[in-house]
N, C-alpha and C positions, 0 to 999 in steps of 0.2 A: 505500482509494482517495481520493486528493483531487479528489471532484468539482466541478467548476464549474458552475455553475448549478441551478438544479431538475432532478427527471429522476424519473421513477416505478420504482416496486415492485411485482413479479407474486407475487401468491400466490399459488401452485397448489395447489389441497386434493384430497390422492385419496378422499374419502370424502362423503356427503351431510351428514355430522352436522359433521366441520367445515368445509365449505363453509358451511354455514350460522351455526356459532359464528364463524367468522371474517369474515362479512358482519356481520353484530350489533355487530361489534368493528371494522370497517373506520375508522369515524371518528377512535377514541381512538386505532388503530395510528399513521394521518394524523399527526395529531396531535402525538403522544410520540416521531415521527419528525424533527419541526422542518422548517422550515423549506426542508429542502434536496429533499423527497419531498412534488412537486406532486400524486400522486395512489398511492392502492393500488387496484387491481388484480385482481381473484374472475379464476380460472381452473379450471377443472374436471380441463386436460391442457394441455400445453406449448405446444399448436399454435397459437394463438394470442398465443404469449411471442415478442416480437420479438428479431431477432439482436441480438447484441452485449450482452449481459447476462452479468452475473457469477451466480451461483448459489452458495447456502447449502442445503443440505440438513439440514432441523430435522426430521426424522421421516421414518416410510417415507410417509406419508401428506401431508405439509409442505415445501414446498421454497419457498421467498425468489429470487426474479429480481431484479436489480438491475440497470435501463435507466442502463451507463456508457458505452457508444457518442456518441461529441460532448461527454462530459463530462469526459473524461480522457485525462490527456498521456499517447499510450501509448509514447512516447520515452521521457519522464521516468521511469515506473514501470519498463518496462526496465532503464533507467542503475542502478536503487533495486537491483533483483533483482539485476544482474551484482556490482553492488558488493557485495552481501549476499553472493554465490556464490562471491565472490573470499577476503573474510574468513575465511568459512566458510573454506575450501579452505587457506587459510593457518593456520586454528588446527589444521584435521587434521593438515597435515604437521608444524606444532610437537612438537604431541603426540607423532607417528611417531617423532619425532628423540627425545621423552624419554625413552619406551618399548623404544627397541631399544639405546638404550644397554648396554654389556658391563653385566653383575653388575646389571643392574637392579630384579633382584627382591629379591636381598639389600642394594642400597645404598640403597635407597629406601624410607622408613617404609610402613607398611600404610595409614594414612591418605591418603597421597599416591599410592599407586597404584590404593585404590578411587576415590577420586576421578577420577582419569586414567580409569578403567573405563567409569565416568557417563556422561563427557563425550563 
């Protein structure tokens, strides 16, 4: 996301042992985070995680809140996604077209249809 301004970080630890490795470690997180994460965050369960937050889930035990609510253009990241969606959608159907060509599988080296496969 491209956020604008500061905005804080929820950790949620499901456990006592890293609730407490992660308090010990709260400052350096701060820190090695720059300048854009005014603050992190101890949470024990979500209920306290305000809305509009994106979420990372690092563990069954770890999960990352990211306060982007006022900090992002949710126009702009839209416009980002449909245009992503559109490419996408356009490299499928290339593909389709190469694929269903007559004799495809005899005209077409084995390199170039694993390939096609991958994709």
């Amino acid at each position: 996301y491209m956020i604008h301004g500061a905005t804080e970080v929820y950790l949620v630890c499901g456990n006592d042992a890293l609730f407490n490795l992660m308090e010990s470690q709260a400052a350096l997180i701060q820190s090695l985070s720059g300048k854009q994460i005014s603050a992190v965050n101890l949470e024990r369960t979500t209920n306290n995680v305000p809305k509009g937050c994106a979420v990372a889930n690092i563990s069954e035990s770890l999960s990352v809140f990211l306060l982007v609510r006022g900090h992002v253009d949710v126009s702009a990241e839209l416009k980002k996604l449909e245009s992503k969606i559109a490419k996408t959608n356009q490299s499928i159907e290339a593909l389709r077209k190469k694929t269903t060509i007559p004799d495809y599988q005899t005209r077409v080296r084995e390199a170039v249809r694993q390939a096609n496969d991958e994709k």
